[in-house]
N, C-alpha and C positions, 0 to 999 in steps of 0.2 A: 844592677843585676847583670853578671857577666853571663853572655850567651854562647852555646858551645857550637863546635862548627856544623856538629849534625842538625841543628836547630835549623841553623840558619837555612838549612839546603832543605830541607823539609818545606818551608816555610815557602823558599822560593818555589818548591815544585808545587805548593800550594798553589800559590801564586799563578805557575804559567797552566796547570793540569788542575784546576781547582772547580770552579763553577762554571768554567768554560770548556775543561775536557770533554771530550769524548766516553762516551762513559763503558768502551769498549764491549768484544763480539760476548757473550758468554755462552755460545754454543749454539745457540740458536740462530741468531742474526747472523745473516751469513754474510753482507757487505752493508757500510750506511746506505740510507735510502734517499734517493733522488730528491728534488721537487715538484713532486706530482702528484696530485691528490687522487687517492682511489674515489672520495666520493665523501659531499660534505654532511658529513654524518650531525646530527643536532649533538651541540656540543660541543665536537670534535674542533678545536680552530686548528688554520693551518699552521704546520711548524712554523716557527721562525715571526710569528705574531707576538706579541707582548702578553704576557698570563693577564688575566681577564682582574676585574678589580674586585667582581664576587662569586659563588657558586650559586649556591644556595642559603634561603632565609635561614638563620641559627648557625650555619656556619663558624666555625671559629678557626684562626689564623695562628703561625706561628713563624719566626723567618729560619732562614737557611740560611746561615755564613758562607760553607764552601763543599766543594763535593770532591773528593778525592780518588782519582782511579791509578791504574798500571798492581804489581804483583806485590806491591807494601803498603797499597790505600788502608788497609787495618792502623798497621803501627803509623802509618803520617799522621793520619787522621788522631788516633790518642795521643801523640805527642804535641800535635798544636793544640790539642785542646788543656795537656797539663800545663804548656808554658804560657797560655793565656791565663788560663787558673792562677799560676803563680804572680802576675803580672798587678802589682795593687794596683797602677794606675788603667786597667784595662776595665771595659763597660761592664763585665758579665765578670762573675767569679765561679767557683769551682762547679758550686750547686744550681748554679744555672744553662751546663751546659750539659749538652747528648751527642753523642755518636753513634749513629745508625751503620752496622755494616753489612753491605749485601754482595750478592757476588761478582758484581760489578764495581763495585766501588763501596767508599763509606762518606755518609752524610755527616757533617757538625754543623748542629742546632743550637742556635740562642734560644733555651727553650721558654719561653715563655705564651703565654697566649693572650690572645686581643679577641674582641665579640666582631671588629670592622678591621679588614686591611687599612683604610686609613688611619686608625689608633697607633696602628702599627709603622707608619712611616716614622715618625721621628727616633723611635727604635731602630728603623733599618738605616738611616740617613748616617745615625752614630756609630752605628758595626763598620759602615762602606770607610769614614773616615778615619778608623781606628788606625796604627802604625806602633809594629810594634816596635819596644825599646832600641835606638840608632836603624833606625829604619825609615829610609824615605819614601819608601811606594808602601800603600796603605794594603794589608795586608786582607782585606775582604770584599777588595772591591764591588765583587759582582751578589751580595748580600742581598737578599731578595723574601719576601713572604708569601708564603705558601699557603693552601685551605688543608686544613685537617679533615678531612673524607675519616669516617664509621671504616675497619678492614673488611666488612661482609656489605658494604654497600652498596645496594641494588637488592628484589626481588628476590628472596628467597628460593623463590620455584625455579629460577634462573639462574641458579649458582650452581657452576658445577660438582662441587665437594657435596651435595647434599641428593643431586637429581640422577647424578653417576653410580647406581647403587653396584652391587659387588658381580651383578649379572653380566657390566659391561666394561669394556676392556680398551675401546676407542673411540676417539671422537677425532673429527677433523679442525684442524688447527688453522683460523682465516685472518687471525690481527691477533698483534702482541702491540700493548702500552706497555711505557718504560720512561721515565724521568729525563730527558737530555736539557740540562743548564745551556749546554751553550746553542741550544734553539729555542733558547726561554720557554721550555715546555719541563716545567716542573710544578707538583703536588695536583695533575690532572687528569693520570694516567685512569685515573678508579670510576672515577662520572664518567671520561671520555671513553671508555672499556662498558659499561653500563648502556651509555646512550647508544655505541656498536650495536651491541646488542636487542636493544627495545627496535631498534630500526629494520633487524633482520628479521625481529618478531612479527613487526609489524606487514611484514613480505610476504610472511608465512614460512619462515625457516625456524626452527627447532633449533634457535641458537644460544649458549649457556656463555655464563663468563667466570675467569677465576681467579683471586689476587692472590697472587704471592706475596714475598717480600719484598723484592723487587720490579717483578712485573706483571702486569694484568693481563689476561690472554682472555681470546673470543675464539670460540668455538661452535660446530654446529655438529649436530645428531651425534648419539650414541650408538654403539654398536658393538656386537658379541665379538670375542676371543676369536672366534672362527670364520669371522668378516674377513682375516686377512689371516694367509700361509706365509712362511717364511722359507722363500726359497734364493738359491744362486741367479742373481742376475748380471756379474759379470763376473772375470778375474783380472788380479793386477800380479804385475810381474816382482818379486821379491828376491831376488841374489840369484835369478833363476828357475825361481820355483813359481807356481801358479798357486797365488791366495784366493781362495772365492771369497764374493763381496754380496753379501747376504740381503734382501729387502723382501717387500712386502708384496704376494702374491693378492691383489685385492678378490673377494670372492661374492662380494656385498655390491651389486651395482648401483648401488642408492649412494654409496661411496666415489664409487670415477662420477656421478651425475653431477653429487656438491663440487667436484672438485674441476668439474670444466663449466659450470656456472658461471657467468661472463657478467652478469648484469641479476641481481649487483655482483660486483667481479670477489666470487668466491675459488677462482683457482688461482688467484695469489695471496702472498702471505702479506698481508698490511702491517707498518709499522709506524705505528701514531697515525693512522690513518692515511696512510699512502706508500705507495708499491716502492717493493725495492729489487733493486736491481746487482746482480753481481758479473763479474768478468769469468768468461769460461773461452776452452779452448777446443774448436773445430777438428772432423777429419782430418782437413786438411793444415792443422795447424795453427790456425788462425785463433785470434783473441777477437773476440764479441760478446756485446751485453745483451742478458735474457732477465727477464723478472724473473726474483723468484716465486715463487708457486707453495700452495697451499700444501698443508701435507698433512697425513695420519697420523696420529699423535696419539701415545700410550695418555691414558685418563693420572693427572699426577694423585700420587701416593706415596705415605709414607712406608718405609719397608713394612711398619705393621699390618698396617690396612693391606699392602699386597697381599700379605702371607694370610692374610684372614679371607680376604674376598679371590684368592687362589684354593683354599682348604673349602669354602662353601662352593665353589664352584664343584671341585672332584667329588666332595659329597652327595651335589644336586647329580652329577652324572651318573654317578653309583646309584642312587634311589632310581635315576630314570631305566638302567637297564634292568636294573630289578623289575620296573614295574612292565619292561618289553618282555621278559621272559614269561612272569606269570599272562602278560595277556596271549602270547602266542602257545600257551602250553592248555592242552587236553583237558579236558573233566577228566579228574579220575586217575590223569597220571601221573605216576610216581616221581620226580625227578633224582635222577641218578649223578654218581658225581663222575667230573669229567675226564 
């Protein structure tokens, strides 16, 4: 089977950006984070540790070939998966494989499942050694099995999508989990977001968590629309002209308390469990590293739940003036229109 040259290059960027990339910033993370542990949460192992050999009893396992990032992980990621597919002599064929894609990258899975990660080794031993057709470096080296984690797992009452009802509008944002291969920290983002969480419970903090697609986020306290104003906090200069740079006037002091909370350190923002850090630029110019810090964070929704839990709220405000009027108004009197 001749192979075209796009293949090949795909393949290679497999290869160097695959299970060991970066799994890049998606908005949120604002520089990789140090080696520093905020704090060894039960669970949580440190980056750069070896994924564990089980989770939990009934658990069930499946591997992960390669993880794909930069601005084409979609299309890399489906074309190594159809030219393995095409590939008679390859381990997996068409119906056995998946692509996960998120905003960070895209996952291809040998999808099969095992009851023990050891079942699963002689499966992953055969993907590491695969190569494909005139190919001398094996094209999956870094092939690896993962636990399959429930998407709502963890404590109902603890889940943000369910405990967020349409009254509140923010919560503070104290750790993001996120899958990074090349810190062997993959398929444990969901327990290790979980057990965050049980630990803050355990403090006495009012802390929720919430999985996305990609990432699992810990959060504490909820809080109304009116916790935070939006006013100018600074301006930047634009061709001349002065842009104002809009944030959050806090109005909720239970909000700056969570967020200069030192112990356990809830004024930075954890990632996998330990602080990060980015490069900024002084007065006087200078470059210096500050953690980053914890921050306010709109409760996630989708546009529809916005628009529904923004419509019950304007209703809830209209009933309440309604019901300030009639208690401030007279026996007896007429009201007049205005």
């Amino acid at each position: 089977m001749k192979r075209t040259p796009i293949i090949t290059a795909v393949v290679a960027v497999g290869l160097a950006c695959g299970v060991w990339a970066w799994p890049g910033c998606d908005g949120m993370r604002i520089s990789p984070p140090t080696a520093e542990p905020v704090a060894e949460y039960p669970g949580a192992d440190p980056v750069g540790a070896p994924a564990r050999s089980g989770v939990d009893e009934g658990t069930r396992y499946t591997i992960l070939l390669s993880t794909y990032t930069g601005p084409n992980h979609a299309a890399n990621a489906k074309q190594v998966k159809e030219f393995l597919a095409a590939d008679r002599n390859a381990f997996a064929k068409k119906g056995d494989l998946l692509v996960v894609h998120k905003e960070a990258g895209s996952d291809l899975y040998w999808n099969r499942t095992y009851s023990d990660a050891e079942k699963a080794k002689d499966d992953m031993m055969k993907a590491r050694g695969y190569r494909f057709p005139d190919e001398r470096q094996p094209a999956f080296p870094g092939a690896i099995t993962v636990p399959m984690l429930p998407a709502e797992y963890g404590p109902p009452e603890w889940n943000l999508k369910t405990a967020a009802t349409w009254e509140y509008e923010y919560t503070v944002l104290v750790g993001e989990y996120e899958d990074s291969p090349k810190d062997f920290y993959v398929g444990r983002r969901i327990k290790d977001c979980v057990e965050h969480v049980r630990e803050l419970r355990r403090l006495g903090f009012k802390a929720y968590y919430y999985h996305g697609p990609a990432k699992s986020l810990v959060t504490v306290g909820l809080f109304y629309e009116a916790a935070a104003q939006q006013q100018v906090m600074q301006y930047k200069e634009d061709h001349g002209r002065k842009i104002p740079v809009f944030g959050p006037k806090l109005a909720d002091p239970e909000i700056e308390k969570i967020m200069k909370t030192q112990e356990p350190p809830l004024s930075c923002l954890a990632w996998n469990g330990r602080k990060q850090y980015r490069i900024t630029k002084g007065a006087d110019g200078k470059e210096f590293r500050e953690i980053v810090g914890s921050v306010l964070f709109h409760i996630p929704r989708s546009a529809a739940e916005s628009r529904e839990a923004l419509e019950r709220r304007l209703k809830a405000s209209r009933e309440q003036r309604l019901n300030d009027l009639r208690n401030y108004s007279e026996p007896g009197e007429t009201p007049r229109n205005p």
